[in-house]
Every structure is written in structure tokens, then in C-alpha cells.
C-alpha positions in Angstrom: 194.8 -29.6 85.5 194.3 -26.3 83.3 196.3 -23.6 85.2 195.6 -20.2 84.1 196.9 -16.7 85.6 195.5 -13.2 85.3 197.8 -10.0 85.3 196.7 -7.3 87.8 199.4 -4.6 87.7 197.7 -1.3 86.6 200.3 2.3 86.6 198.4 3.3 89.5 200.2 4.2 92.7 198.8 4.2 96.2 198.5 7.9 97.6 201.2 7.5 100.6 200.5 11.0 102.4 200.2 11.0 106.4 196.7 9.7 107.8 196.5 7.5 104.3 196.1 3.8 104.8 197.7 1.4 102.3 195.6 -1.6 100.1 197.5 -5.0 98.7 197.3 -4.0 95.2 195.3 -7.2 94.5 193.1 -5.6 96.2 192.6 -2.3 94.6 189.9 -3.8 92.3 186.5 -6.4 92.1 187.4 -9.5 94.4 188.9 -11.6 91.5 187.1 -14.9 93.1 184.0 -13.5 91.5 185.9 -12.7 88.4 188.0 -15.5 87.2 185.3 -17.5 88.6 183.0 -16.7 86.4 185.4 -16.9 83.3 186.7 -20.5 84.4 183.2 -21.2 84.0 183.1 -20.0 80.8 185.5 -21.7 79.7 184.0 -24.9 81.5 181.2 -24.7 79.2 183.1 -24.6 76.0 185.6 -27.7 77.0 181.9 -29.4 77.8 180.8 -28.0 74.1 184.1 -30.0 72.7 184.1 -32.7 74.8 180.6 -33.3 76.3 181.5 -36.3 77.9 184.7 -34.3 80.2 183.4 -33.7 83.8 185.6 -30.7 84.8 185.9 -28.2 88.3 186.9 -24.8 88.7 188.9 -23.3 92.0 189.9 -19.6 92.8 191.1 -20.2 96.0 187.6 -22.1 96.9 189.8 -25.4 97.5 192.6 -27.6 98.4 194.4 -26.9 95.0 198.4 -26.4 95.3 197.6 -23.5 92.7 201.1 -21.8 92.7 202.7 -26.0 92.3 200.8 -26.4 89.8 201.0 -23.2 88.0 205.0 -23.6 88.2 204.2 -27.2 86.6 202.3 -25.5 83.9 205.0 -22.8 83.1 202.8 -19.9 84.0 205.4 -18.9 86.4 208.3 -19.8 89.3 208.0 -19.9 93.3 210.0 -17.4 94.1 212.1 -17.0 97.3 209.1 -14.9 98.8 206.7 -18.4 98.0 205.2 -16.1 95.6 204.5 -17.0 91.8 206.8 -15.0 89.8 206.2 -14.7 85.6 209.2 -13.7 83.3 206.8 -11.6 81.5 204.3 -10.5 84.5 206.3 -10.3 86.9 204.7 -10.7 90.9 201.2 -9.7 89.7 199.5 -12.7 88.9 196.0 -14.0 90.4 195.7 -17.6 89.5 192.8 -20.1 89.3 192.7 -23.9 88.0 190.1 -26.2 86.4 190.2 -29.9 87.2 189.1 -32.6 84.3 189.3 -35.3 82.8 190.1 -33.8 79.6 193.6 -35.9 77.9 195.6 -32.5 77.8 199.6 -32.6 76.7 201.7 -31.5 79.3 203.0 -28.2 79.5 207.2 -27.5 80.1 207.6 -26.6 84.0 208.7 -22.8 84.7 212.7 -22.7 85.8 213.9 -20.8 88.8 215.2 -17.1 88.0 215.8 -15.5 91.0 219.2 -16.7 90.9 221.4 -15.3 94.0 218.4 -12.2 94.7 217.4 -11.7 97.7 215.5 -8.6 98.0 212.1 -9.5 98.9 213.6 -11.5 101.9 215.5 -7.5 102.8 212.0 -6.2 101.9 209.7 -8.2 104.2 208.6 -5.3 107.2 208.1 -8.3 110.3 211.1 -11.1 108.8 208.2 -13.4 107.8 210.3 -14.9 105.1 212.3 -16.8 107.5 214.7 -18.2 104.7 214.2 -18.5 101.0 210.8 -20.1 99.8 209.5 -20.3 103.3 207.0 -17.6 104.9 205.9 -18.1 108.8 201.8 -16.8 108.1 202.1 -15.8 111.9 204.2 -13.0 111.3 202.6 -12.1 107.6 201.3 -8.6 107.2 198.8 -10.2 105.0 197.8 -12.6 107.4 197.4 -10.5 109.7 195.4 -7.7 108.6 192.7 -10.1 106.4 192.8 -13.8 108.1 193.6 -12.7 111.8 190.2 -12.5 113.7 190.4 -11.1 117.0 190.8 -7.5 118.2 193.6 -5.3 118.7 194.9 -7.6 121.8 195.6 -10.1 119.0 198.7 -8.8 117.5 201.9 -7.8 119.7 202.9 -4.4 119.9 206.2 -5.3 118.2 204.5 -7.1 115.0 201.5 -3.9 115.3 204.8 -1.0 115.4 205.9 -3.1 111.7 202.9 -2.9 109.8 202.8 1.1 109.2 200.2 2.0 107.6 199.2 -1.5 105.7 195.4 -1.9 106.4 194.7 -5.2 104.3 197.8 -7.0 102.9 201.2 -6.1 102.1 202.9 -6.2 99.3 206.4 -5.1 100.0 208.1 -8.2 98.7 206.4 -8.0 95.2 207.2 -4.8 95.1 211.0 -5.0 95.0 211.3 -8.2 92.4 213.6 -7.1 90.0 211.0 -9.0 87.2 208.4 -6.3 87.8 210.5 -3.9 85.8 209.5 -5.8 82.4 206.1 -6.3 83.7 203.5 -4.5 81.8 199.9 -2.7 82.9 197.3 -4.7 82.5 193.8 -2.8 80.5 191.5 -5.2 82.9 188.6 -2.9 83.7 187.9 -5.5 86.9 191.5 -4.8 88.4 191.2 -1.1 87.9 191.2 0.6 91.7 189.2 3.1 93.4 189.6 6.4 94.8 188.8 4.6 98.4 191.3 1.7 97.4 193.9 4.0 96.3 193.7 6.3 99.0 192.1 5.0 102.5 191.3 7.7 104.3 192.4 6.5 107.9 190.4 8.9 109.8 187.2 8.6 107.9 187.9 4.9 107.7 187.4 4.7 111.8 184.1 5.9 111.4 182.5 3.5 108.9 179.8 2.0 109.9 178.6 -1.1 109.3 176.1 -0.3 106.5 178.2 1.8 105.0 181.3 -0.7 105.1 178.8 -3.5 103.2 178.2 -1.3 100.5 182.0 -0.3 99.9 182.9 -3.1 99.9 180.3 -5.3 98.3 182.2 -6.0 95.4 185.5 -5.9 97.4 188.4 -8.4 98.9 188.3 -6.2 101.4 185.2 -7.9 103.0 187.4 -10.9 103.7 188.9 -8.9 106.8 185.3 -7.4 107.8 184.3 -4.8 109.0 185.4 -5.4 112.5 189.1 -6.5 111.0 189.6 -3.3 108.9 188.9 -1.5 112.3 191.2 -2.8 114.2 194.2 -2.9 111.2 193.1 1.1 110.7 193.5 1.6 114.4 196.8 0.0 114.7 197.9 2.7 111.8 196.7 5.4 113.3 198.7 4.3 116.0 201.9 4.1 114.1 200.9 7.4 112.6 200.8 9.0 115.8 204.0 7.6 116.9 205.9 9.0 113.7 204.2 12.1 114.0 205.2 12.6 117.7 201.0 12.5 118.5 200.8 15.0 115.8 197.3 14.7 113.9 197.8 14.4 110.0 
């Protein structure tokens, strides 16, 4: 197993002004499937230029691969108490992919534990989903919720719909507040760099997007994981929690 990571964190910062929605900062960018997929692939066809007789596979999230195990394994990084990889030097914000081969590779040393006594992206979590340390319920996940959660509004309670504010398509309030992110540093990955729409969803004008218009956003997007009908409904339910902060108000 070759485990590799690739650092997202740009210096950008999401516009947070009323009637903006917020983006997973993963998110803000290409849809790194597409990405490191193509680069595992490149580097498929030089391990098959070294060693022609190898047979190798690459996964981005496109199989049953333990990818944060194994990236731990590989030293790349520690689970952290949020089930998140965390990197001494990267901190939270690492998208991670693996190739598979039969390639005789030395091992690598296995990442240690840091997070010591912390506890802050437990405190952090908006809905409690990290029901103890290292263990996440998905049912209550703001990320699961706004991009793997089909259905309509009727979907998600009113009490898990009042905690999402105005998070449209993941959350990342528990990477956020890891005290390793202070040492991380901003990546120059042209692929990762976000958008004007990315940065600052528009919730109104978001409502209103059509179908056609959605596909072509979004071609190149994660955000067409959630579709179109998904990012409706998550936009609604912040306007909703808008309009309850607000008193009704419109922003």
C-alpha cells in the first residue's frame, strides 16, 4: 500500500455575512477525486516503468480502502479524536488517496497519537456527533447530512436542521479548532484554490438555481455529490435558520 496525502488549506476565509451560505473547505476547489486521481495514475505509470512486471490500483475514495488506517500506518498522519486524519506538519487539511501493488516496498514508521488530553473538536461539533473520542454517529454529521442524505427537507428533524446554521455542504467545525492547524501552512495548489461562489454562496440566489445552471457550476465541483435537489434543500434549511436569527428579517 502507497498512502499519499495532499494539503488543501489555502489563507482564504469563507465570507460569513447574513444570507451567506458556508462550503467544507475541501470543497472550495476542483473535486480532488478527479485530481489525485489522475496523479496516482501518474505515478502508476512510472512504478510500471520501474517495475513492468507490478500490477498496481489506485483509490480516491472509489473503494473499500481503510484510507485514514492506513495513512496512520504509513506515518502521513494520526486519527484524531474527531476520526479525522491529523498531520504534525498539515494539520486537519489532508485529502488522501492510496495505490495498491505488488511492489516489495519497506515499511514506513506508524504516526503516534498527539492529541494528548484535547478535546476541542468534541466541544466544537454543532449536533454532538462525536459521541466520545474517535467515534462519529454519520446520523447526526453535518457532513452527512447536507452531501450523502437524499431525501427532502422532511428528512432531517427540526432539532438537527436548527444546528446546522448556515453550513450548505459539509462542516468543518472540528478541523477548524485543532490546535495542529496553527503550524499548518497554505498550500500553492492551483486545484484547491476556491471560488467567488465557493467562498461566498449566495443563499438567496442559490434557491433559484436551476438545473442547467447548477451543472455548469458545479461541473468540476464536490458539490455535485449533494445535487442539485440536496443543495436545495440544505440552502433552504439556512435560510430558515437565518430567518430565525434575524427575527424573519430578510438579510
Amino acid at each position: 500500500m502507497v498512502s499519499v496525502g495532499m494539503n488543501y488549506y489555502t489563507d482564504n476565509r469563507a465570507n460569513e455575512q447574513p444570507g451567506m451560505g458556508r462550503i467544507a473547505r475541501y470543497a472550495w476547489g476542483k473535486d480532488y477525486h478527479t485530481v489525485m486521481s489522475q496523479r496516482l495514475s501518474q505515478l502508476e505509470a512510472k512504478i510500471a516503468t520501474l517495475a513492468p512486471e507490478v500490477t498496481t490500483r489506485s483509490y480516491v475514495d472509489t473503494g473499500p480502502i481503510m484510507e485514514k488506517a492506513w495513512a496512520q500506518q504509513a506515518g502521513l498522519g494520526w486519527i484524531g479524536k474527531h476520526s479525522n486524519l491529523v498531520s504534525a506538519e498539515c494539520g486537519s487539511w489532508l485529502l488522501l488517496g492510496e495505490i495498491l501493488t505488488t511492489l516489495d516496498l519497506n515499511e514506513d514508521e506508524p504516526a503516534t497519537d498527539l492529541c494528548g488530553s484535547c478535546t476541542l473538536c468534541i466541544q466544537a461539533c454543532p449536533t454532538g456527533a462525536i459521541v466520545e473520542p474517535y467515534l462519529v454517529d454519520a446520523r447526526l454529521c453535518i457532513s452527512y447530512l447536507t452531501i450523502e442524505l437524499r431525501g427532502g427537507r422532511e428528512v432531517v428533524s427540526d432539532e438537527l436542521a436548527s444546528q446546522m446554521g448556515n453550513r450548505i455542504f459539509g462542516c468543518d467545525d472540528c478541523l477548524d479548532v485543532c490546535p495542529f492547524n496553527l503550524r499548518a501552512d497554505a498550500t500553492s495548489e492551483p486545484a484547491v484554490a476556491p471560488t467567488l461562489l465557493t467562498l461566498a454562496p449566495n443563499l438567496q440566489a442559490l434557491a433559484q438555481i436551476s438545473e442547467e445552471n447548477f451543472a455548469s457550476s458545479f461541473k468540476e465541483s464536490p458539490l455535485k455529490r449533494a445535487k442539485r435537489s440536496g443543495l436545495l434543500r440544505n440552502v433552504g434549511i439556512a435560510q430558515e435558520n437565518h430567518k430565525r436569527q434575524t427575527g424573519g428579517r430578510a438579510s
